[in-house]
N, C-alpha and C positions, 0 to 999 in steps of 0.2 A: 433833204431833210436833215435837221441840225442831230449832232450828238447825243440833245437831251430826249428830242422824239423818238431816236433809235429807241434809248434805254426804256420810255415809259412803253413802248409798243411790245418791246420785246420783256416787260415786266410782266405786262396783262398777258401776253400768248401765252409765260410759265402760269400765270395764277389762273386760267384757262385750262390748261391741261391739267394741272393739281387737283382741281376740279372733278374733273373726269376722271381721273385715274379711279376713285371708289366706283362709282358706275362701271368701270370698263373692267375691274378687277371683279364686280357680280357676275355681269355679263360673259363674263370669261369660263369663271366658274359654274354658272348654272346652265350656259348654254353651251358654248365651245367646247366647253374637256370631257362634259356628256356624249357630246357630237361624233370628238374624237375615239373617245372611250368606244364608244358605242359600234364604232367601225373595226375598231380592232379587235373586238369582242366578237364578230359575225366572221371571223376566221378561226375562231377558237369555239370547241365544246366544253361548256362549265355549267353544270347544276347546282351553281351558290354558294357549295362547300366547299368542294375538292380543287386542285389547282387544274387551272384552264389549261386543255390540250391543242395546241395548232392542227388544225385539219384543214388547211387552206381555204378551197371552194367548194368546198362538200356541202356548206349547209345554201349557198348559193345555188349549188345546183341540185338540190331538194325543197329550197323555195319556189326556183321554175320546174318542178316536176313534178313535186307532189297535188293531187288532183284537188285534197282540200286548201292550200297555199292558193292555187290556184284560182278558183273557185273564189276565195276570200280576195285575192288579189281584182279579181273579175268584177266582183261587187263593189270592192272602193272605188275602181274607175267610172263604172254605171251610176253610181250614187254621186261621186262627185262632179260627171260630167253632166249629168242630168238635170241633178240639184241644183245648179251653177248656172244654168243656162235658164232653167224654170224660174230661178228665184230672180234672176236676173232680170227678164223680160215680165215677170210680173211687179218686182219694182220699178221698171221704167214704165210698163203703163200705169202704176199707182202714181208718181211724181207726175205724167204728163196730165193727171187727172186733177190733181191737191194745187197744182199750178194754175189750174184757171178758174177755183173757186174762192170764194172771197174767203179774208182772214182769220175771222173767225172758226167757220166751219169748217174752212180748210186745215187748224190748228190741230183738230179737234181729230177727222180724219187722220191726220198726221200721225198724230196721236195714239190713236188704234192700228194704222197699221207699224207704228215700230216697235209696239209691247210687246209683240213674242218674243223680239230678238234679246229683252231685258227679261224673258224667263228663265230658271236655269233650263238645261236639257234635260233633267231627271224629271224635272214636273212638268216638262212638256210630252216625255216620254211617257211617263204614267196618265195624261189627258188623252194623248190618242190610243191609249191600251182600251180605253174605255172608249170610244168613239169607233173603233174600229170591233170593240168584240160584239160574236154574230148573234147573243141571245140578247141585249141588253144594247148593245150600241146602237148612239143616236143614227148612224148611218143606215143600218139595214131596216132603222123602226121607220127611217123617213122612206126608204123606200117602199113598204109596206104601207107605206099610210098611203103614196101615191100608186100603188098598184102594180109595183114590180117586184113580187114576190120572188119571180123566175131568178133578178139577179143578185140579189140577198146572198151571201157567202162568208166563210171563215176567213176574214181577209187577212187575216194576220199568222192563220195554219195552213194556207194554202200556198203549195211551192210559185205561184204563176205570179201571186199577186203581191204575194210577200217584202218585197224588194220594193215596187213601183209603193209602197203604202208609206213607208219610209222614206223613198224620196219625196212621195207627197208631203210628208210633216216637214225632212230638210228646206221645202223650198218655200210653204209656210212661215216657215221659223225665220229665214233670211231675209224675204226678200226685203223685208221694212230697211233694211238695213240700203241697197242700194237705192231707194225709194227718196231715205232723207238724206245722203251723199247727194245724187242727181237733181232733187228740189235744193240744195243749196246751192251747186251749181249753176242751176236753171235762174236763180235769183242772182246770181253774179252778173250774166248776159248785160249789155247795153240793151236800151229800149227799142235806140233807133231801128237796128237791124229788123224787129217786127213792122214795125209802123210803116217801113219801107217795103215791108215785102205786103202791109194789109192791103197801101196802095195798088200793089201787082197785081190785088185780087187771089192773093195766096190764103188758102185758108190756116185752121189750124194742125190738123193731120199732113200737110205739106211743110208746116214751120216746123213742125216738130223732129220730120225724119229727113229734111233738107237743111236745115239751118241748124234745131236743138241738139240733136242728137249728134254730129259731127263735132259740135264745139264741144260738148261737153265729153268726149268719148273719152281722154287723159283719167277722168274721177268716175268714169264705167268700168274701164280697165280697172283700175284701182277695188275698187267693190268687187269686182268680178275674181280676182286674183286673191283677194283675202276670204273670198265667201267658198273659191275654191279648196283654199287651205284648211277652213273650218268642217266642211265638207268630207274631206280625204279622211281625215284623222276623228271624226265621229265615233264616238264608242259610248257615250250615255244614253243616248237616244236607243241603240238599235240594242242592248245590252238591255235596257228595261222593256220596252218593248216586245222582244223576240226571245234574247240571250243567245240569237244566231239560228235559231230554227224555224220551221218543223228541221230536226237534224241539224245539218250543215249547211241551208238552204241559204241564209239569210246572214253568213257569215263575212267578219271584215274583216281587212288585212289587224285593226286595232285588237279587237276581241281573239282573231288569233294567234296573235302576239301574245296574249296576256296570259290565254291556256295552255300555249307551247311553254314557256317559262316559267308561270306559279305553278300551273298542275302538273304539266308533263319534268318542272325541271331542267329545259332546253333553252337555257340562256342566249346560247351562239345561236340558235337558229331563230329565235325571236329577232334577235339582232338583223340577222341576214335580211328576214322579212320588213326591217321597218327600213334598211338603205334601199329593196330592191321599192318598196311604194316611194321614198324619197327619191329616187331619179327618177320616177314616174312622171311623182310632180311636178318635177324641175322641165321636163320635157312639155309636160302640157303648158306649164307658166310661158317657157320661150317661144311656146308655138303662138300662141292668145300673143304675146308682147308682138311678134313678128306680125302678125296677121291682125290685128283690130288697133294696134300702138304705133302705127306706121308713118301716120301721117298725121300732119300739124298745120293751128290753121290759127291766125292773129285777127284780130280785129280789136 
């Protein structure tokens, strides 16, 4: 490469970084020194005013002891692992569905199932407050109209059901989302590989979970891991909805983050609470990466 090539190459890499440096100096700012902030802060007790105390792993070890921490910790993994895998498996059978209906109406279905995911959470939270309450919600009137008065209930004051009502909306809300990831995907595919297997006399529920689904699994992971993350850290939804009750029933590591530190004043231990759900995540991410990212397939 001549002299001059050097220099115009090595011009563009600095006007390339120059570039970036404002994004990376955001970036920095609003995500990293939070990050770090935030970690150093769950070894220290401060209530906002006073100067922060070192207490090392005290609030560490009142995040894994205390029975409501717990409890709240207990519900973000249930909600996220639940939610994540519901919204999952019902956006792949919505995409394997939209896929073999013509374009128009398939447009259109499209269409409807990816609107929740473009609602905010507050108005999605306020639609199921009303869908679920037992005097007035559509749920317990449909059951009523069909005859099962018997299982009509407070589904939203009752400790049992409270939780699972919630994931029902999480997985709702999502699933559109991996639905039009996987139909995009699914439209990337070569033809052949179908037309070759129609000859085999392979139907469609056999293309789909021998040949579709293995190619496209890189943009499942992908959906699966970001719908995870949306999941974990929910606090519009179950805040309008419940506000974490009946009690502490229906409590999340978010919302009790929020009470420990605005109401209670407990900075350090809010902290503590959002690193110990952060390694949570990071644990379930590498396990999904290891276990469904494993393998790779060209065609």
């Amino acid at each position: 490469m001549s002299s001059r090539g050097k220099k115009s190459r090595k011009r563009s890499r600095l006007l390339g970084i120059l570039f970036l440096l404002p994004a990376l100096a955001f970036i920095t700012y609003a995500l990293y020194v939070p990050f770090v902030w935030n970690g150093v802060l769950s070894f220290q007790k401060w209530d906002g005013f006073a100067d922060p105390q070192w207490i090392g792993l005290k609030n560490y070890s009142k995040a894994l002891t205390d029975s409501v921490s717990l409890l709240s910790l207990k519900n973000s993994v249930l909600l996220g692992v639940v939610s994540t895998l519901g919204a999952v498996i019902l956006g792949l059978s919505l995409a394997a569905f939209v896929y073999k209906v013509y374009r128009k109406e398939g447009a259109l279905y499209r269409l409807i199932a990816f609107m929740p995911i473009m609602l905010p959470a507050a108005v999605v939270g306020l639609l199921f407050t009303f869908f679920f309450n037992s005097e007035m919600g559509l749920l317990n009137n449909l059951l009523r109209l069909v005859g099962l008065n018997d299982i009509t209930k407070a589904w939203l004051e009752n400790r049992n059901t409270v939780v699972w009502c919630i994931a029902f909306v999480n997985i709702w809300k999502m699933s559109g989302l991996t639905m039009m990831l996987s139909f995009a995907a699914m439209q990337m595919l070569p033809t052949d590989i179908f037309e070759q297997s129609k000859l085999d006399g392979i139907g469609y529920g056999k293309q789909f979970f021998r040949i579709i689904l293995p190619l496209i699994k890189p943009t499942v992971l992908l959906s699966a891991v970001y719908t995870l993350a949306v999941n974990f850290k929910s606090y519009d939804i179950v805040s309008i909805m419940t506000g974490g009750g009946p009690g502490t029933t229906s409590y999340v590591v978010p919302i009790n983050m929020v009470k420990n530190a605005f109401s209670f004043g407990d900075f350090g231990y809010a902290a503590a609470q959002g690193v110990v759900l952060t390694v949570i995540v990071v644990l379930i991410v590498v396990i999904m990466r290891k276990t469904v990212g494993s393998e790779s397939y060209e065609y």
